[in-house]
C-alpha positions as CSV (number, residue, x, y, z in Angstrom):
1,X,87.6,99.4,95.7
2,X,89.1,99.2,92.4
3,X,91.0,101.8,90.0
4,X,93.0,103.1,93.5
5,X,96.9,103.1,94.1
6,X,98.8,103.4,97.5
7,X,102.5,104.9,96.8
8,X,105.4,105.7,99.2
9,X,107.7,108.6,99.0
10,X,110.8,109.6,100.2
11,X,111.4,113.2,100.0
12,X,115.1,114.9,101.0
13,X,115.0,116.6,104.4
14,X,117.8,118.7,105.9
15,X,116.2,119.2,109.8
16,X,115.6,118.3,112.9
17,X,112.2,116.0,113.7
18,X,112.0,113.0,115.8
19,X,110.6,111.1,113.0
20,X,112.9,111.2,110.1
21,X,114.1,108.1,108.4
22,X,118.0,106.9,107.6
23,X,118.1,105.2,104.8
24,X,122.1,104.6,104.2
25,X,121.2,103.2,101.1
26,X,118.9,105.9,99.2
27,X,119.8,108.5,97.3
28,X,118.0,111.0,100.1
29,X,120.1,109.5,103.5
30,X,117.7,111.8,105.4
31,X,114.3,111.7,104.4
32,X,110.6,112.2,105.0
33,X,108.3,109.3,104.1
34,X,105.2,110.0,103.1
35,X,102.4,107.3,101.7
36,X,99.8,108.7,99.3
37,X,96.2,107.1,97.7
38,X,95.6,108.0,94.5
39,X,93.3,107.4,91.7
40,X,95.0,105.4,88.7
41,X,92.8,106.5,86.3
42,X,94.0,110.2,86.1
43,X,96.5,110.0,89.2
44,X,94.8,112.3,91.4
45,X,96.0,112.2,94.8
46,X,92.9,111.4,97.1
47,X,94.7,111.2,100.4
48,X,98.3,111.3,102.1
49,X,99.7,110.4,105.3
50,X,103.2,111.2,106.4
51,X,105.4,108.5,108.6
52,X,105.6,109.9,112.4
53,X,106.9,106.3,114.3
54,X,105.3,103.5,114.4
55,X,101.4,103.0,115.2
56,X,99.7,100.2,116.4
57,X,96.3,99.7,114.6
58,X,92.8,98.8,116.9
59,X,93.6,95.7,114.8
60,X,96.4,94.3,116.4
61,X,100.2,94.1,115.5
62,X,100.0,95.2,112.0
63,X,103.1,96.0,110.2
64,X,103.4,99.7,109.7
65,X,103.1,99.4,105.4
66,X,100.0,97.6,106.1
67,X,98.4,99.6,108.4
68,X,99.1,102.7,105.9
69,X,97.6,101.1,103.5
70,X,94.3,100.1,105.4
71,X,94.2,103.1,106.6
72,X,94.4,105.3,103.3
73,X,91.5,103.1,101.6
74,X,89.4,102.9,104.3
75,X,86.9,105.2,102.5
76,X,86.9,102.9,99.9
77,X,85.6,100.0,101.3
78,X,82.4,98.7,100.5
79,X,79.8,98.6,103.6
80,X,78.6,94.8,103.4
């Protein structure tokens, strides 16, 4: 799993969803947050995933960054 990045992003929304974010401090008060893999060779984005609550992982409590992040390079691993 090398050469792979995992980035978050806050992008300005003016709706209504159940899962935006406030974010007083931010530029973007209202916002979407989206995570994204990408490769840092060329910056290709593999994968995304966009924040919808808070999930709890088959492996226990995670926090949420960490989850994202597990989840977006599981492809990556390497089976041993």
């Amino acid at each position: 799993m090398q050469n792979i990045t995992t980035d978050e992003n806050l992008m300005k929304f003016c709706g209504r969803l159940s899962f935006v974010k406030f974010n007083s401090i931010n530029y973007a008060c209202v916002s979407k947050e989206y995570y994204k893999s990408c490769k840092s060779s060329n910056g290709y984005c593999t994968q995304f995933g966009t924040y919808s609550g808070q999930k709890v992982g088959s492996e226990g409590l995670l926090l949420h960054k960490a989850a994202v992040v597990m989840e977006l390079t599981a492809p990556y691993k390497s089976k041993h």
